[in-house]
Backbone as numpy.savetxt, mean C-alpha at the origin, in Angstrom:
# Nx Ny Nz CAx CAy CAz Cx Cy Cz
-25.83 -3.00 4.38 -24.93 -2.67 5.49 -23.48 -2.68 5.00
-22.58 -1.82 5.63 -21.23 -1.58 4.56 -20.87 -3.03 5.94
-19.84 -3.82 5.00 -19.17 -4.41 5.51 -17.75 -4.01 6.19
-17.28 -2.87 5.63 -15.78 -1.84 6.10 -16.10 -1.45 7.08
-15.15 -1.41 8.35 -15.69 -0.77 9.59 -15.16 0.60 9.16
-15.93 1.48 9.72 -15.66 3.28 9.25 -14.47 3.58 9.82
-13.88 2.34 11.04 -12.64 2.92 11.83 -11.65 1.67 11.13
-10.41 2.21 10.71 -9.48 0.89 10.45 -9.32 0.35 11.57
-8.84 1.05 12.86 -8.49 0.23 14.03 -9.50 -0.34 14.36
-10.67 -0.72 14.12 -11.53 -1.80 13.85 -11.46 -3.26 13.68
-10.54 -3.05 12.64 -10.20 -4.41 11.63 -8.81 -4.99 12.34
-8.42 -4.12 13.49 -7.44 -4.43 14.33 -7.40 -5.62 15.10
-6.13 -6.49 15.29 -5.76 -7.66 16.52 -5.10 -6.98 17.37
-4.85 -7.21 18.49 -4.25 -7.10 19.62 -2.94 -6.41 19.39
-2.21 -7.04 18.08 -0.84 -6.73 18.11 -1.26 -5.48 17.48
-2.16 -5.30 16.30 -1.94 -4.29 15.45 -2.46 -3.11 16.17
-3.21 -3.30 17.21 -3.69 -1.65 18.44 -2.54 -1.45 18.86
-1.28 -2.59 19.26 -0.02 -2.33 20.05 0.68 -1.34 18.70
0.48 -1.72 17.87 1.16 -1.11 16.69 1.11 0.80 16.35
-0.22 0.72 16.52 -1.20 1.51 16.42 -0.97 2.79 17.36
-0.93 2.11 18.52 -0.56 3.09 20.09 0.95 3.31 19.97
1.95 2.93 19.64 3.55 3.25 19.72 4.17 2.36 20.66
3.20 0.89 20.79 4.26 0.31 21.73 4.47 -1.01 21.40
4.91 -1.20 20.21 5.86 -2.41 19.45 6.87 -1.75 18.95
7.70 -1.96 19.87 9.20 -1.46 19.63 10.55 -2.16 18.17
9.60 -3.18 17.57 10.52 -3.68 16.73 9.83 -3.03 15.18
8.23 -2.63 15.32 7.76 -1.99 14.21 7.41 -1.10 14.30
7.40 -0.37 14.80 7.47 1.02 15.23 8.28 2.43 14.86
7.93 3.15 13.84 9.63 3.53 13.36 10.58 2.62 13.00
10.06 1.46 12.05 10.67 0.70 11.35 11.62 0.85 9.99
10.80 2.18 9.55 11.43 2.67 8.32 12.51 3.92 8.60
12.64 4.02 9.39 13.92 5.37 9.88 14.93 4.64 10.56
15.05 3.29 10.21 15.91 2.45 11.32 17.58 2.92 10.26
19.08 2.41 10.55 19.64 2.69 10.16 20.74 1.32 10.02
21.40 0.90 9.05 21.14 1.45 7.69 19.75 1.60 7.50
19.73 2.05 6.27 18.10 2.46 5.91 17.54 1.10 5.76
16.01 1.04 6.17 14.80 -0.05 5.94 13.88 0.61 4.60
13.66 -0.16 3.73 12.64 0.70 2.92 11.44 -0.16 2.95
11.10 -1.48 3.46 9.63 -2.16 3.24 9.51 -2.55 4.63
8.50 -3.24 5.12 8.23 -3.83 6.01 7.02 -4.58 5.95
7.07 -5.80 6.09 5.90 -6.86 5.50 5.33 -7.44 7.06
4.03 -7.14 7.34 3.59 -7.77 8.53 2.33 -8.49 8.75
2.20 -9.45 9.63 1.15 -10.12 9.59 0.70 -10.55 10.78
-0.30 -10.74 11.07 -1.57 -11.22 12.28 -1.82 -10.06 12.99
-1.85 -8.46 12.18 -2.11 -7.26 12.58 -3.48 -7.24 12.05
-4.36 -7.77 10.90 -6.07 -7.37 11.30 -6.40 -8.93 11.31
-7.38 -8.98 11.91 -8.40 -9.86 11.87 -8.84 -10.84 11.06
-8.35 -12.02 10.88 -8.91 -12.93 9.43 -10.21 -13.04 9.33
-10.84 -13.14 10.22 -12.36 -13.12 9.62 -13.11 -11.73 9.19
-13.10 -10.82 10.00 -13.06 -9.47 9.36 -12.26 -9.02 8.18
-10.93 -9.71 7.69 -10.50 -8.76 6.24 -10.94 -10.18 5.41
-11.87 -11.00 5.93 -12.18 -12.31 4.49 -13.83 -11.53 4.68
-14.50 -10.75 5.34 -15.85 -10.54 4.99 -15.27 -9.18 4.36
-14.43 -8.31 4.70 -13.85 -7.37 3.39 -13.56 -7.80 2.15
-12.96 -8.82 1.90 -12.75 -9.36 0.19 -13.97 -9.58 0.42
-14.58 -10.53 0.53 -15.79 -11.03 0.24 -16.53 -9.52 -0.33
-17.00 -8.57 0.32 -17.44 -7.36 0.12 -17.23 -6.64 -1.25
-15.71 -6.60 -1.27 -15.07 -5.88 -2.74 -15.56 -7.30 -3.61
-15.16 -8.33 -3.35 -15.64 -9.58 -4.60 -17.07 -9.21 -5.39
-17.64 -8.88 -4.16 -19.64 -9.02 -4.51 -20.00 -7.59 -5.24
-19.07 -6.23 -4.51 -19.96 -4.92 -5.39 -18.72 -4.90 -6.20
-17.34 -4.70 -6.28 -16.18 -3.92 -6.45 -15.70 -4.49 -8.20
-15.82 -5.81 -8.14 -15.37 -6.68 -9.40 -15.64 -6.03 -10.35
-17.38 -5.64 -10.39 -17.86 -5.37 -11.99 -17.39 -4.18 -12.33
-16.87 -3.59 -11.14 -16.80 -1.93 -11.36 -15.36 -1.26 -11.95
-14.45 -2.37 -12.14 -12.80 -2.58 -12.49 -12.81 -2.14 -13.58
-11.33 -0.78 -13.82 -10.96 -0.13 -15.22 -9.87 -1.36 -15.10
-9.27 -1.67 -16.61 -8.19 -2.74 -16.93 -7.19 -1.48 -16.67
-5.62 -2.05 -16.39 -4.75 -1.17 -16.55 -3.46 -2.02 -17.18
-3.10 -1.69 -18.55 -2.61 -2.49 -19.13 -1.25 -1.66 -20.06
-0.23 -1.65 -19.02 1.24 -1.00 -20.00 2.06 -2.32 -20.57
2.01 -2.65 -21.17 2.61 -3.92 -21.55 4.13 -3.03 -21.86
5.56 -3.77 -22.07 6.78 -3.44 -22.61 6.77 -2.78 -24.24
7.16 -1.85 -24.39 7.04 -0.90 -25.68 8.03 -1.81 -26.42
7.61 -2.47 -27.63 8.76 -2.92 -28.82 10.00 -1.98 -28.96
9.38 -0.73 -28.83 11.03 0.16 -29.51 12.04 -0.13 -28.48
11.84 -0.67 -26.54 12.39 -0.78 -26.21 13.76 -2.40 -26.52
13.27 -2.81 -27.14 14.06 -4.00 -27.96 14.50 -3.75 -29.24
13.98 -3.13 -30.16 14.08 -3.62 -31.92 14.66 -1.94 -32.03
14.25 -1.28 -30.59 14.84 0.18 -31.67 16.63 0.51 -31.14
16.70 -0.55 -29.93 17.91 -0.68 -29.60 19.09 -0.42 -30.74
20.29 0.00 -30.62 21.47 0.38 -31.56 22.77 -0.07 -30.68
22.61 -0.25 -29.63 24.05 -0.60 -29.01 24.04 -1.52 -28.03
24.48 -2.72 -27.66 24.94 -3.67 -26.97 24.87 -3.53 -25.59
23.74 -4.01 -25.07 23.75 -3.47 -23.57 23.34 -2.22 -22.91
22.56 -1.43 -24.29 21.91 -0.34 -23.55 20.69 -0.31 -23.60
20.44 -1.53 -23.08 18.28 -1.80 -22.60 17.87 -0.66 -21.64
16.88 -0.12 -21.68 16.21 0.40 -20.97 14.56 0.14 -20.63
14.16 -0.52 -19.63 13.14 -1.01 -18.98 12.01 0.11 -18.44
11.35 0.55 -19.52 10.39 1.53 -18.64 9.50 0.46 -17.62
8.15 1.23 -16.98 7.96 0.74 -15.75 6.39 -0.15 -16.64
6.01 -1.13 -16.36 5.17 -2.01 -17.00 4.30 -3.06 -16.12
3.21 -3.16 -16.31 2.21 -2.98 -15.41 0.78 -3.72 -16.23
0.42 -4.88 -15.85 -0.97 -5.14 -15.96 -1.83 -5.62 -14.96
-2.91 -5.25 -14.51 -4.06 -5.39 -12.86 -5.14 -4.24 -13.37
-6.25 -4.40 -12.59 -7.31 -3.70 -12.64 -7.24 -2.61 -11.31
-7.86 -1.48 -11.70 -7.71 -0.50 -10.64 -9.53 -0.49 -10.35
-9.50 0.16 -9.21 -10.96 0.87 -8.98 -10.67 2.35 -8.83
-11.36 3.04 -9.80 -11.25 4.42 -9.96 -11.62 4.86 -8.43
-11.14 5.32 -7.98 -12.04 5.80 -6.65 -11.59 7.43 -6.51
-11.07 8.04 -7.68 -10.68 9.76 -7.53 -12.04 10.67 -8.01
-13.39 9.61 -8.32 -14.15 10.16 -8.92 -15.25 9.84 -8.76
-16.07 10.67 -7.92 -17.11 9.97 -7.49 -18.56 10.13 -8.27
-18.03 10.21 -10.01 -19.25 9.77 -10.62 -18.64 8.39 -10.80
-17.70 7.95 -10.66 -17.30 6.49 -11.16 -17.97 5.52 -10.47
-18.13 4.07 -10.94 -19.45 3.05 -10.49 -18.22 2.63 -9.10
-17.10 2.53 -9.87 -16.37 2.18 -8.36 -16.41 2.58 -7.42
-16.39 4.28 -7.38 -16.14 4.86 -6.69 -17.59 4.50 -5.47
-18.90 4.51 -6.09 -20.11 4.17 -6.06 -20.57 2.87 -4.72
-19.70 2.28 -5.57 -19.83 0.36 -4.95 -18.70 0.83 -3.81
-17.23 1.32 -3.55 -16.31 1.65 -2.02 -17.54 2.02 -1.48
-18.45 3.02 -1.91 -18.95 3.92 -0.53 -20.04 3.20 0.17
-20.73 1.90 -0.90 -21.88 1.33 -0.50 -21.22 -0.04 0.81
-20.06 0.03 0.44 -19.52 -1.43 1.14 -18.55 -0.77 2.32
-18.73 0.47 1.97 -17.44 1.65 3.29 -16.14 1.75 3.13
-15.86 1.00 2.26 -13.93 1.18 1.81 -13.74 2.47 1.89
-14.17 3.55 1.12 -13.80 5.18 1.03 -13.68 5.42 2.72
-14.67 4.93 3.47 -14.89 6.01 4.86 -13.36 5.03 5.88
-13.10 3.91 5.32 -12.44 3.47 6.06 -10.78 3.70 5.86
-10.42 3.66 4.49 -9.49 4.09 3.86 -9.13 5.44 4.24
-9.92 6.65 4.71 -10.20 7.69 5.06 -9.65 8.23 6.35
-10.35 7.01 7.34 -10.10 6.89 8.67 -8.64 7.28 9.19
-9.01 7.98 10.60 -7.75 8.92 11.01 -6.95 7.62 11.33
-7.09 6.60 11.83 -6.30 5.68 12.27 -5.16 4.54 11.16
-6.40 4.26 9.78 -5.64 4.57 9.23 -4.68 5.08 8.24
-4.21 6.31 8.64 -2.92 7.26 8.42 -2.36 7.11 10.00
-2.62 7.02 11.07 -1.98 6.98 12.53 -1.19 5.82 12.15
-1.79 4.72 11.33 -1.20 3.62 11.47 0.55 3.17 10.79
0.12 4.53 9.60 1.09 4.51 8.55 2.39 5.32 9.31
1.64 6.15 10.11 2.79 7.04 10.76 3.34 6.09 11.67
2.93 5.64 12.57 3.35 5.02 13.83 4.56 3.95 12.79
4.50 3.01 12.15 5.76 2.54 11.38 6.81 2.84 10.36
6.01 4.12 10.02 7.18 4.79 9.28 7.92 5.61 10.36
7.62 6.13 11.46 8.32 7.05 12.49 8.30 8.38 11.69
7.51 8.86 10.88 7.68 9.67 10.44 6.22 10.53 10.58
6.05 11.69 10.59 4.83 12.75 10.34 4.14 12.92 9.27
3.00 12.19 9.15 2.61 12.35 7.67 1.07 13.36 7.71
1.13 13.66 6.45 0.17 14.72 5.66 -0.77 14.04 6.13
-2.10 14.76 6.53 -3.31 14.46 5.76 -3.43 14.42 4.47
-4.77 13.79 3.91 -5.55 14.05 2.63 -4.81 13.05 2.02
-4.46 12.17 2.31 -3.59 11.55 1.62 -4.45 10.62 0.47
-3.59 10.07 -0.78 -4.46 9.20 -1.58 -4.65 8.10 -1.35
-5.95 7.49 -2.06 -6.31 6.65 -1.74 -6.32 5.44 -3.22
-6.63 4.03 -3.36 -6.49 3.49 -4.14 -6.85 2.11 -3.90
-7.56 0.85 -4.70 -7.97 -0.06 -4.78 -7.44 -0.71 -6.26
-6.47 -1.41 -5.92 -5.84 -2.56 -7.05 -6.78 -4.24 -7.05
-6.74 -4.63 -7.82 -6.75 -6.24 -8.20 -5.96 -7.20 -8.99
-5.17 -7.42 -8.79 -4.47 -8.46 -9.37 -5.46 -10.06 -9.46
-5.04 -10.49 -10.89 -5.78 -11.84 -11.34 -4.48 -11.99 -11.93
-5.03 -13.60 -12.59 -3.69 -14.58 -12.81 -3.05 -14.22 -14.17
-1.51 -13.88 -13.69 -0.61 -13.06 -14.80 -0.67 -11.58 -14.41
-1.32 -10.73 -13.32 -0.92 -9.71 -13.45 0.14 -9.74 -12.49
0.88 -8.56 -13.10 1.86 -8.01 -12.27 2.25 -6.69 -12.42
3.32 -5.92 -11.60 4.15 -4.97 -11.82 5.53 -5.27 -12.03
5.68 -4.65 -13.07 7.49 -5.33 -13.32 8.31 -4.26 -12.55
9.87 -4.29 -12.68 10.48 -3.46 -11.98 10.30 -1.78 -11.93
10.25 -0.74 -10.95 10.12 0.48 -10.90 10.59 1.02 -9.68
10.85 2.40 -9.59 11.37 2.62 -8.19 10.51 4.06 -7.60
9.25 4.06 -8.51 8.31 4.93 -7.36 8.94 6.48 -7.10
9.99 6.81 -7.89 10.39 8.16 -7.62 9.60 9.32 -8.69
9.51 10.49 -7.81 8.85 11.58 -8.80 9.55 12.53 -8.16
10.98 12.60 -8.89 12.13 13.48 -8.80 11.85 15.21 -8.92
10.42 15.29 -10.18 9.72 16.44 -10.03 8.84 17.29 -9.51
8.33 16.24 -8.49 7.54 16.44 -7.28 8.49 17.09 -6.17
7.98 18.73 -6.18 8.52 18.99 -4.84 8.19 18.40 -3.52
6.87 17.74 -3.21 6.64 17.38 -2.31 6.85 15.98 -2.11
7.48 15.22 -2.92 7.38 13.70 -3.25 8.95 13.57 -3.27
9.97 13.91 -3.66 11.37 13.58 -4.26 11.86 13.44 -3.45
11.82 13.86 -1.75 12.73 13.27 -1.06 12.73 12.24 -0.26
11.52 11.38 -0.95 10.71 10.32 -0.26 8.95 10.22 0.90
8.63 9.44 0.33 7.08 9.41 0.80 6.60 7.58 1.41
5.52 7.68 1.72 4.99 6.58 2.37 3.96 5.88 1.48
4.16 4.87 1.51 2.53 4.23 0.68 2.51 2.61 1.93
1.53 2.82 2.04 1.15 1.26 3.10 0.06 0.53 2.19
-0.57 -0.64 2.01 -0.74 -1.53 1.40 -1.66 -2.34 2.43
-3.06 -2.79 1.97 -3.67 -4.12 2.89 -4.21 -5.07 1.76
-3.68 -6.36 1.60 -3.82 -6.75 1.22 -4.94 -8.04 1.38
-5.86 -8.51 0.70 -6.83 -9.71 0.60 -6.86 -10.61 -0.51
-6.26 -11.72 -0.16 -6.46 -12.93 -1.51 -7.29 -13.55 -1.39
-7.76 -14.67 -2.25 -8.77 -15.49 -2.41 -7.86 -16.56 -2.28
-8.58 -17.65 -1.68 -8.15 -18.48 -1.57 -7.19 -19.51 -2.84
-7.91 -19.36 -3.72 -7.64 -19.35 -4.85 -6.62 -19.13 -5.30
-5.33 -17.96 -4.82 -4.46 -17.34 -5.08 -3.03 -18.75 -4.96
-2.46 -18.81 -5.40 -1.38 -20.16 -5.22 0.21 -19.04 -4.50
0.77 -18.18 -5.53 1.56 -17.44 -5.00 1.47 -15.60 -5.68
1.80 -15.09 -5.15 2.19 -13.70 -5.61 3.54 -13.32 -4.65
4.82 -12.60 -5.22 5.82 -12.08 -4.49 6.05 -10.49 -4.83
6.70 -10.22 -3.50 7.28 -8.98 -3.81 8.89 -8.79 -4.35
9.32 -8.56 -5.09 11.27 -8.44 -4.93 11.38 -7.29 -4.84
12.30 -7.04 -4.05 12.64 -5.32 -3.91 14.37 -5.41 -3.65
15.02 -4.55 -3.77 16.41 -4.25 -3.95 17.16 -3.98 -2.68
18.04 -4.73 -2.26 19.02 -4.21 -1.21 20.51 -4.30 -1.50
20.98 -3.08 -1.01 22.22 -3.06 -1.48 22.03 -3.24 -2.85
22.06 -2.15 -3.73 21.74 -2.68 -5.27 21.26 -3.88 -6.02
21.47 -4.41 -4.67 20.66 -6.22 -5.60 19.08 -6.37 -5.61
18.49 -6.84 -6.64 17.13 -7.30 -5.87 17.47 -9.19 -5.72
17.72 -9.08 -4.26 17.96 -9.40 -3.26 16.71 -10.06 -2.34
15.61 -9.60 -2.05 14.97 -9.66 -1.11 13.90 -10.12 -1.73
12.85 -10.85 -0.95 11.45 -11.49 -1.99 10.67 -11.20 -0.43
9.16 -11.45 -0.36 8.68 -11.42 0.62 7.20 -11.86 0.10
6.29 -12.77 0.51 4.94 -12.84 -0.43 4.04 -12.05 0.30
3.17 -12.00 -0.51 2.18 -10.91 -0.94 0.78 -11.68 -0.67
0.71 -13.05 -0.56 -0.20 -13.91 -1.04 -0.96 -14.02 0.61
-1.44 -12.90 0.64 -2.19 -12.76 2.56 -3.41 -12.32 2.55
-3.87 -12.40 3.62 -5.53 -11.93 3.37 -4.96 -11.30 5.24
-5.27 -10.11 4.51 -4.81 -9.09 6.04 -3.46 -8.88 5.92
-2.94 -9.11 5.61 -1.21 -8.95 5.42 -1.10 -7.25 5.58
0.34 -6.48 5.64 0.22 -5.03 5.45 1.42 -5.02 5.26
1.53 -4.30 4.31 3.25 -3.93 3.85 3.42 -2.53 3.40
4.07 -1.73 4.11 4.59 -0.53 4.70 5.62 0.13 3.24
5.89 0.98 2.75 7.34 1.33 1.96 7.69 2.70 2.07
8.92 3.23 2.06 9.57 3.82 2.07 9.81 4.37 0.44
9.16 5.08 -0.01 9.61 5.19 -1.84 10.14 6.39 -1.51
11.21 6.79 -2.90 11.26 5.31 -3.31 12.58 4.20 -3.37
12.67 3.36 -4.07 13.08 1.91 -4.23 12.71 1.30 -5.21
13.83 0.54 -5.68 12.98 -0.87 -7.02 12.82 -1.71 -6.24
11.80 -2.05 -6.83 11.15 -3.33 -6.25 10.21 -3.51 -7.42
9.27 -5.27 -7.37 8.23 -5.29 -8.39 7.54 -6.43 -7.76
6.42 -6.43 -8.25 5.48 -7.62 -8.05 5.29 -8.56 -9.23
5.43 -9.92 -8.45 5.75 -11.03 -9.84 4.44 -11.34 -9.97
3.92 -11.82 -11.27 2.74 -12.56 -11.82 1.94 -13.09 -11.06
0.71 -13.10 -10.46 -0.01 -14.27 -10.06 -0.48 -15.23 -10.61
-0.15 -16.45 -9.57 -0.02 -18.25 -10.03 -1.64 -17.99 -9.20
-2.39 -18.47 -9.70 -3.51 -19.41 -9.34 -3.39 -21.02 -9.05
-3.98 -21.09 -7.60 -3.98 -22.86 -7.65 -4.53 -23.32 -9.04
-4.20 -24.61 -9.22 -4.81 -25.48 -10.21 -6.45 -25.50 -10.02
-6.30 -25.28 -11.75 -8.30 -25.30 -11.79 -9.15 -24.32 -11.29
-8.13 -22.92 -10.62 -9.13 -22.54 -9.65 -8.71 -20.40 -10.51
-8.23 -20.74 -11.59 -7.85 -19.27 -12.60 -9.04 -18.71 -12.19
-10.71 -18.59 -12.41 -11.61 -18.09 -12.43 -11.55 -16.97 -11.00
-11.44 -17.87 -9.90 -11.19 -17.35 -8.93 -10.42 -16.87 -7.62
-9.25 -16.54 -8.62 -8.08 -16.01 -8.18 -8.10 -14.56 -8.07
-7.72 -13.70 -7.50 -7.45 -12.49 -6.92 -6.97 -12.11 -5.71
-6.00 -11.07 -6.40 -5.61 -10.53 -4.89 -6.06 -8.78 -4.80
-6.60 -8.67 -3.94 -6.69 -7.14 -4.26 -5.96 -6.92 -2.85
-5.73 -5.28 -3.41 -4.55 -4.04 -2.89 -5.57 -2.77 -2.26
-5.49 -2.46 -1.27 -5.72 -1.44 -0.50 -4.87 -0.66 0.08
-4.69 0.96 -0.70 -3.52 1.24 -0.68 -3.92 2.49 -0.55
-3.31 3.30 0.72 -3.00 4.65 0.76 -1.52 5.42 0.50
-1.46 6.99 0.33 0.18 7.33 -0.64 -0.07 8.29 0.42
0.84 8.96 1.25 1.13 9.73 2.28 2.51 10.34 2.14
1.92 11.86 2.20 3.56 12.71 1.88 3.54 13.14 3.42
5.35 13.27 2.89 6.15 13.50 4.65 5.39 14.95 5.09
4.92 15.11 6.25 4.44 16.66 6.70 5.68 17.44 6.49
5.36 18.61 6.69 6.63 19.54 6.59 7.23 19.89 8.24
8.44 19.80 8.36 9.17 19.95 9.30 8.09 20.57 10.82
7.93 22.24 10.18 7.02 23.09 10.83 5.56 22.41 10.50
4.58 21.99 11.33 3.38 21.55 11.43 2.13 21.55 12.17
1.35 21.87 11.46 0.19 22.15 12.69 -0.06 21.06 12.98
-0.96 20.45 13.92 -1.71 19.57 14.63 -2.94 18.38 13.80
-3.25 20.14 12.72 -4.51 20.05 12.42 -4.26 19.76 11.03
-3.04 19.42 10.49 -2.70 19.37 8.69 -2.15 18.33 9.43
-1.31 17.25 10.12 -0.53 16.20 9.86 -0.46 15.20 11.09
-0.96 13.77 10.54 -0.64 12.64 11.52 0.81 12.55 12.25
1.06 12.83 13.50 2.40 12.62 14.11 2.28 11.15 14.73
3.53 10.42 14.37 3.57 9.44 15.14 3.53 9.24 16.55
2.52 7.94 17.22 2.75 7.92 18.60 3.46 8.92 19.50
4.77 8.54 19.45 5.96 9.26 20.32 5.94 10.56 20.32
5.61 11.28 18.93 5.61 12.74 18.89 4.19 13.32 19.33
3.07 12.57 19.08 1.84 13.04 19.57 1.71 13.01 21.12
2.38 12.39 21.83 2.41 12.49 23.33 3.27 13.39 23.56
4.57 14.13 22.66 5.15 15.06 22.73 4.67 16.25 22.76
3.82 16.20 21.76 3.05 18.05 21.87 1.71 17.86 22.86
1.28 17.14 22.87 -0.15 17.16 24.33 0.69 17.25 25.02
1.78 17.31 25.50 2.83 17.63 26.62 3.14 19.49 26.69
3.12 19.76 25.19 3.40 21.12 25.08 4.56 21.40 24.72
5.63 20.24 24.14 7.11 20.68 23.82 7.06 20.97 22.49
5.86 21.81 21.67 6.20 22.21 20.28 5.24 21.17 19.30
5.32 21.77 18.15 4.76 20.88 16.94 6.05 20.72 16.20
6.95 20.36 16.48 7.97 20.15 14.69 7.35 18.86 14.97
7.84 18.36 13.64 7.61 16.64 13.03 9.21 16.58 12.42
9.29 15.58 12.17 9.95 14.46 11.51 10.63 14.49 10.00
């Protein structure tokens, strides 16, 4: 029996259907607020016992099925240096992914047996991603399954793909996160006002954190409680959602709440 309900708004609390429908007015179009918002970290939006029988789920099929993903810092960026202060930090990265773009992959295999793919999938949630970004997003959007264990992290990056016509003027990625108990801390830092400035933890089981890319920001190392390294993890459930295009059908792009009661009204399809 898949443990993933096929509907995200499933895995929903009370607040997160309010979320869901367009009527939490403080997260709601959170990321179009002004000055600009680029993250938004929220919690007691799913269910703790429902997203701990989800880890539990990915723990039991998902584990064995993990590619390593391992960019460690390039030496030339230190030793091939020539001038005083001109470091340059490419983007550096160690956690396990679950292939899920390929469905001869065993990962891909073990999501569909436990329902992650059909739920990850689910119209609600992308409704969900729209309704707090305030923005109109694409279908088809990607999909993705991270794991972090003790010492992985992402070091600093800012998520831009300047060569992406459809990506460069900013996009959505939302995030559900599940730790093991096991987990002691994981943080996020992300940049405001040129500083990184801001921290927020990561260390949730149901947690959801929203972004605006892009932005620097990075994820620090995971600490495992004492004695308990073996069984530490946090895994990442993560969809990437590009902005719809201005002009939009119905039938290509999630409109947020507010605008979807706009066109069942009949005042047009633009988006956002």
């Amino acid at each position: 029996m898949p443990m993933f309900p096929s509907d995200f708004a499933d895995l929903l609390t009370p607040k997160g259907l309010r979320i869901l429908k367009g009527q939490d007015e403080k997260v709601c179009g959170a990321l179009l607020r002004v000055p600009p918002q680029r993250f938004i970290s929220l919690t007691g939006v799913v269910d703790a016992k429902k997203a701990a029988a989800c880890r539990d789920a990915l723990e039991e099929e998902l584990l064995g099925t993990l590619t390593q993903m391992d960019d460690p810092i390039p030496p030339e960026s230190l030793l091939g240096m020539t001038e005083n202060y001109s470091e340059l930090l490419p983007k550096a990265v160690r956690v396990r992914t679950a292939l899920l773009g390929s469905r001869r992959s065993r990962s891909w295999r073990a999501a569909e047996r436990v329902g992650l793919t059909a739920m990850l999938r689910s119209e609600s949630f992308g409704a969900f991603a729209a309704a707090v970004s305030g923005r109109a997003l694409r279908r088809n959007w990607g999909i993705q399954a991270l794991c972090y264990g003790p010492g992985d992290y992402t070091g600093p990056h800012n998520d831009h793909h300047p060569e992406d016509l459809e990506a460069r003027d900013g996009y959505v990625d939302m995030h559900l996160t599940l730790a093991t108990p096991a987990v002691a801390h994981q943080w996020l830092v992300y940049a405001k006002g040129g500083h990184f400035s801001e921290i927020a933890s990561v260390n949730t089981l149901g947690g959801m954190t929203v972004y605006r890319l892009p932005f620097w920001h990075y994820t620090t190392p995971l600490v495992a409680r004492p004695g308990a390294q073996d069984a530490a993890r946090r895994w990442v459930l993560l969809g990437t959602f590009l902005d719809a295009p201005q002009e939009h059908r119905r039938s290509t792009a999630l409109a947020p709440p507010q605008q979807g009661r706009q066109v069942s009204g009949g005042l047009g399809r633009k988006g956002r």
